[in-house]
N, C-alpha and C positions, 0 to 999 in steps of 0.2 A: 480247113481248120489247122492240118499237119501244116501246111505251108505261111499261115498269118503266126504261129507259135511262131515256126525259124527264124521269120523276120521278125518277131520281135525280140526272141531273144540277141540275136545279132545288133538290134539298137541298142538292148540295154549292156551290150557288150563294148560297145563304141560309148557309150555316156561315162560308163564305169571306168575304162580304159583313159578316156580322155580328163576322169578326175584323178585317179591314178598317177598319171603321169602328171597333173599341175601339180601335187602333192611332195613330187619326187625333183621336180627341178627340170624335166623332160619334156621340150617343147614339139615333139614327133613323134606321137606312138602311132603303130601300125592298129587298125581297128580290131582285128580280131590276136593282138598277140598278147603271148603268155604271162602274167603278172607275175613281181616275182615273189609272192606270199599266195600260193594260192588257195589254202585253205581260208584265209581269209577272203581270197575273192571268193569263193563260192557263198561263203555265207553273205556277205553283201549283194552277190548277185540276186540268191535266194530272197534276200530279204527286197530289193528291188522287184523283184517280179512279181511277189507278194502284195505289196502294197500300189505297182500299176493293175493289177487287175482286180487287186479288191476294189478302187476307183473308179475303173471302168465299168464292174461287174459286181457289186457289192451281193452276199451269199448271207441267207439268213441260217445264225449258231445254230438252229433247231433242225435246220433239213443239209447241214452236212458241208464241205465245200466242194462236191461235185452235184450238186442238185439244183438246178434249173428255177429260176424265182420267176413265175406269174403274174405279174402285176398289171394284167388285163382286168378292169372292175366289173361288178358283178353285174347279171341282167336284172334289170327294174321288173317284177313281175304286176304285169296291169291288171287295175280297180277291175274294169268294165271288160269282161270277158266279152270275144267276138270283134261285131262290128262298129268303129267307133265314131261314129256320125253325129254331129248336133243336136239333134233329135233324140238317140239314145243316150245323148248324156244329160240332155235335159232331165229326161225321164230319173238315169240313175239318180243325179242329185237329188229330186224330187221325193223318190224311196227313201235316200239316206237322211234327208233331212224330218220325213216323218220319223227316222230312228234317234235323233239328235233333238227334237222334240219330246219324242218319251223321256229322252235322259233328264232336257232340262227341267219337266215336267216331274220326274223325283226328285230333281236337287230344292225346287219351291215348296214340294210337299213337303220336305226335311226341315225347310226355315219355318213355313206355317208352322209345323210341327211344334218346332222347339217356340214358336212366341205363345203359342197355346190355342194357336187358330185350328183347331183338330179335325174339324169338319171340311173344312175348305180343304185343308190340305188330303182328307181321304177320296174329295171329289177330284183334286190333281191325279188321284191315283189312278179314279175310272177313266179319266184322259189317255192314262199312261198305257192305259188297256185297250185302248182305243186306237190309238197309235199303232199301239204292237201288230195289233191284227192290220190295220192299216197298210203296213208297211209291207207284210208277206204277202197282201193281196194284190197291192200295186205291181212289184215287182214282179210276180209273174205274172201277170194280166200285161205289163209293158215288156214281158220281155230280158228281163235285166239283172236276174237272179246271177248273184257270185260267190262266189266264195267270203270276196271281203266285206258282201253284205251280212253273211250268215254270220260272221264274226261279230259285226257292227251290233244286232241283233243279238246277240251273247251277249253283249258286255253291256248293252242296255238295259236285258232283263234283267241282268244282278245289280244294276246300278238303281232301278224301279221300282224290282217286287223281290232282290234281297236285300238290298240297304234300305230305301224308303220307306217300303212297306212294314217292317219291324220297327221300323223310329216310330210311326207315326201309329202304331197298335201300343208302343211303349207310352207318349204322351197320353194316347185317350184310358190306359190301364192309371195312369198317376193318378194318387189316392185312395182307390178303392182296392187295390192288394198290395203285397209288401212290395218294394222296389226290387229286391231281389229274385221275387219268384217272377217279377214278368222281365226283367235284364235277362232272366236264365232263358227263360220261354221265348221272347224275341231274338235271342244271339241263335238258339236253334232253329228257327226259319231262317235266319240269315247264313246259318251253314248249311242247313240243308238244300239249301235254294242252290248254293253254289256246286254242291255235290251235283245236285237232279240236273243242271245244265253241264255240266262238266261230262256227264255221263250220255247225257241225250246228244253232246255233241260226237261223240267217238263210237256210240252205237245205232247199230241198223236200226231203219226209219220202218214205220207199220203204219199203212193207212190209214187203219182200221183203228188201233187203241192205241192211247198212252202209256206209258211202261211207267206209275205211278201220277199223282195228279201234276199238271203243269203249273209249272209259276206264275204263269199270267192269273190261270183260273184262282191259285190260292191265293193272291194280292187279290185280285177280283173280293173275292168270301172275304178276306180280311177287311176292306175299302167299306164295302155295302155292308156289314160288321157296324161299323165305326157312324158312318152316315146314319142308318137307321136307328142305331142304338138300344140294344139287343136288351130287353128287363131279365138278365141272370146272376145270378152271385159272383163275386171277383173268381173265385176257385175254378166254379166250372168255364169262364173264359180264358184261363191260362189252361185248363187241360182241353178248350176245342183248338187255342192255338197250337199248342203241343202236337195234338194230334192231326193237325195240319199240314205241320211240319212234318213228322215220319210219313203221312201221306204221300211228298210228293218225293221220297227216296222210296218207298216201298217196290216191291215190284209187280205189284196188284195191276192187271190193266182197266186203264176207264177209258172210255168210250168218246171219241172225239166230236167237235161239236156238228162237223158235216154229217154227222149219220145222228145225232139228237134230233137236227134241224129235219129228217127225213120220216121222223116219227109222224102218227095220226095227225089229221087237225085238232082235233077233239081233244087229247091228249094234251093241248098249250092253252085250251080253257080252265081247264082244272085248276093252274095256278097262275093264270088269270084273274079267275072269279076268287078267288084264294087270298091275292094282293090287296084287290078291292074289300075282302072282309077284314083280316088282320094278315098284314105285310110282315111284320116281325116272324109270327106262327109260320106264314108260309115258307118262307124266308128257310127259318132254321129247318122246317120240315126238306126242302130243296136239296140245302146242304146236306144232312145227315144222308138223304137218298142218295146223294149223288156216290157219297163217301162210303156207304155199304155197299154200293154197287161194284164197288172194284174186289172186293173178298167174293161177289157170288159170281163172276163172271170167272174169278180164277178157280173155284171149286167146279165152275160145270165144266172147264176147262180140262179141268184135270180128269173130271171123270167121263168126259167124250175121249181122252185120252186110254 
């Protein structure tokens, strides 16, 4: 480096020199001799030297000009974690596009919505439910689980069961309570939705229980809500969506559906034979259990504690 500086500045001493002298009428100057202003050579040298290595070497203002610039581009960090063979990409797109299926399956629920198709668009929702599980079961059954799946999967559910699912509880409330108490009651599952997934993604995962109810299951209760069409007063359906909502930010745990699914046999005829007599009854009966179960599970908790 000491020896590429000497020669250059030795050229730029010969270029300067050599205009120097056309300047002055001097058809022979020696390359390295002494001008005869030289305070003024130095600052032209200066400024020469200057301006060939900022050309050569251009320094960005913010890191100084003796600081090194990088301009090696960044590494692509890949989808499909592992191995990446045909076969497992098959597979990944497969997963993702069950995830891109949910989405577009809320963005239809949203137009039914607003034309006034209120039921159709609550059965796109059980689709949307459908999918979701869909999608986490494929993936690890194939193999394929990533990162930018569980993303994918984020931003689905709030596109599903926090934006669709509130449109489409707002359309089926139109008329029967004020606009404004169900805009109030619907924008708070659509915030809260966004909290509960914002938080379930940055906090440690539990088997065992949910750390308040999932978004899917509350779009679920909102969807099958709407389809069956529950004989209650406007009031009390803006305070069960309400309470919904703080449902699934709370930090009550319920019980996930792989260990439901473990329960007696006996215990899935109950509300069974329940459907068959009145589906509504059973229905809300279901709900409301499912929704006190998370206060008794944290109090026995606490007192095993």
């Amino acid at each position: 480096m000491r020896r590429g500086s000497t020669f250059a500045r030795q050229v730029l001493l010969v270029r300067v020199g050599r205009r120097d002298a056309d300047t002055h009428g001097v058809t022979d100057v020696a390359p390295l001799a002494e001008p005869r202003h030289p305070e003024s050579w130095r600052s032209r040298l200066d400024r020469y030297e200057r301006s060939e290595i900022d050309a050569v070497a251009p320094v960005s203002p913010a890191l100084g000009p003796s600081a090194a610039v990088d301009d090696e581009p960044g590494m692509a960090i890949p989808l499909l974690p592992g191995e990446r063979t045909p076969a497992r990409r098959v597979k990944f797109a497969l997963v993702n596009g069950c995830t891109l299926a949910s989405i577009m399956l809320g963005m239809l629920a949203i137009f039914l919505a607003m034309q006034g198709d209120v039921r159709t668009a609550a059965l796109c929702l059980i689709a949307c439910v459908t999918f979701d599980g869909l999608d986490g079961a494929l993936a690890r059954k194939f193999g394929v689980a990533s990162p930018f799946g569980a993303q994918m999967d984020s931003l689905a559910d709030m596109c599903s069961f926090g934006l669709a699912a509130p449109v489409v509880v707002y359309a089926s409330l139109a008329g029967s309570v004020p606009p404004a108490a169900a805009a109030v009651a619907c924008a708070l599952v659509a915030a809260c939705a966004a909290i509960r997934l914002a938080r379930f993604n940055v906090s440690p995962k539990d088997g065992r229980f949910f750390c308040g109810v999932p978004t899917t299951m509350a779009a679920a209760v909102l969807a099958l809500a709407v389809v069956i069409g529950l004989p209650v007063p406007g009031a009390v359906q803006i305070a069960g969506v309400g309470l919904l909502a703080f449902a699934m930010v709370s930090s009550f745990p319920y019980a996930k559906l792989a260990r439901l699914i473990k329960l007696p046999p006996w215990l899935w005829l109950v509300p069974v034979v329940g459907a068959l007599v009145d589906i509504r009854l059973t229905f809300g009966l279901i709900v409301v259990g499912y929704l006190v179960s998370g206060p008794l599970l944290w109090l026995r908790q606490r007192a095993a504690a």
